[in-house]
N, C-alpha and C positions, 0 to 999 in steps of 0.2 A: 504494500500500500504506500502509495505516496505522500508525501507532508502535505499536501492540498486536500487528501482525499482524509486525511487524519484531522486535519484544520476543519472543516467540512462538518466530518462529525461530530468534533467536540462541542462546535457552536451548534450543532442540532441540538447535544442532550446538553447543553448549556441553558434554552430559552426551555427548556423543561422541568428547572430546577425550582423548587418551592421559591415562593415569594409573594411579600404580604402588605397589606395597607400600613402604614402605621397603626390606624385604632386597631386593626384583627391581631398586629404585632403587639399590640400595650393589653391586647386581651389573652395572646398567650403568656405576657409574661406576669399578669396575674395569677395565671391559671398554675406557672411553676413556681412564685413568692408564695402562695395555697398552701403547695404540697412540700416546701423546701425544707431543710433541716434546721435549726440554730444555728450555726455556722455560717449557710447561704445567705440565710436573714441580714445577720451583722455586715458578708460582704456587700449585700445588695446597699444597705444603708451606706457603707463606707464610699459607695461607688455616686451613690447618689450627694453625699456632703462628702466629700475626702477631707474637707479642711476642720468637721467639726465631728468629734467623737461621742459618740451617742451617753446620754446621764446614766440610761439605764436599754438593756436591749430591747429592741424596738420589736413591736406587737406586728402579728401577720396584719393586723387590719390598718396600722399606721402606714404601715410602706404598701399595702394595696391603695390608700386614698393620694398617696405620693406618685407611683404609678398610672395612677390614671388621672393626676392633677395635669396631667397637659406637658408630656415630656417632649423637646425637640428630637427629629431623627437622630442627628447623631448620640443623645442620651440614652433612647432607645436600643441601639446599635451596641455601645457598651455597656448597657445592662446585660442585652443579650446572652453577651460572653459569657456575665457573671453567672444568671441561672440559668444557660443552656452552655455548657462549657463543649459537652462534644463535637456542636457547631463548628461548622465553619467557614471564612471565606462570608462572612458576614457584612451585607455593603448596603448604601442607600442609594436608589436611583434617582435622580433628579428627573427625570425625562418622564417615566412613569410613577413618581412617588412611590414606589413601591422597594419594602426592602426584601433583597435576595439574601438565600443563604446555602451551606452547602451546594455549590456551585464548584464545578471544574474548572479549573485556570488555564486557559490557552497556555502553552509556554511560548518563546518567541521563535523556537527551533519548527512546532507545531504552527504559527500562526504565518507562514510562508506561501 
């Protein structure tokens, strides 16, 4: 197979990769602040104030009204990380608002 015909494909199961509105993305990421462990919680909080350490650790229903108070894509994006770590390749589309994730990266050797 040729780099054209591997470029070809990649960008096929590239535009088949999961990808989400913001609000569907600020609703899964309630959905894994829900189900997270103590440990998640605190990094979710640290992720969302890094500069200000929590009095006491913070309640699944405070960082759900924090997650859905209206985060920008990019906050979104690095929350992500935090409670969906297996992720990856997690980006924001400007063009369609929409973010991708698990996505295959053309390499430049492939995109020929």
């Amino acid at each position: 197979m040729d780099s054209r015909a591997v470029a070809r494909t990649s960008l096929a199961r590239r535009w088949d990769m999961p990808k989400l509105s913001t609000s569907e993305a600020v609703e899964r990421l309630v959905e894994g602040v829900e189900v997270a462990k103590p440990s998640t919680l605190a990094e979710v909080y640290a992720e969302l104030f890094p500069e200000k350490p929590p009095a006491a650790p913070p309640s699944v229903g405070e960082l759900v009204g924090l997650v859905r108070g209206g985060l920008a894509a990019e906050e979104i994006i690095d929350l992500w990380n935090v409670v969906f770590p297996a992720d990856r390749n997690v980006w924001f589309d400007e063009e369609d608002e929409k973010i991708h994730f698990n996505e295959e990266v053309v390499g430049y050797a492939e995109a020929d």
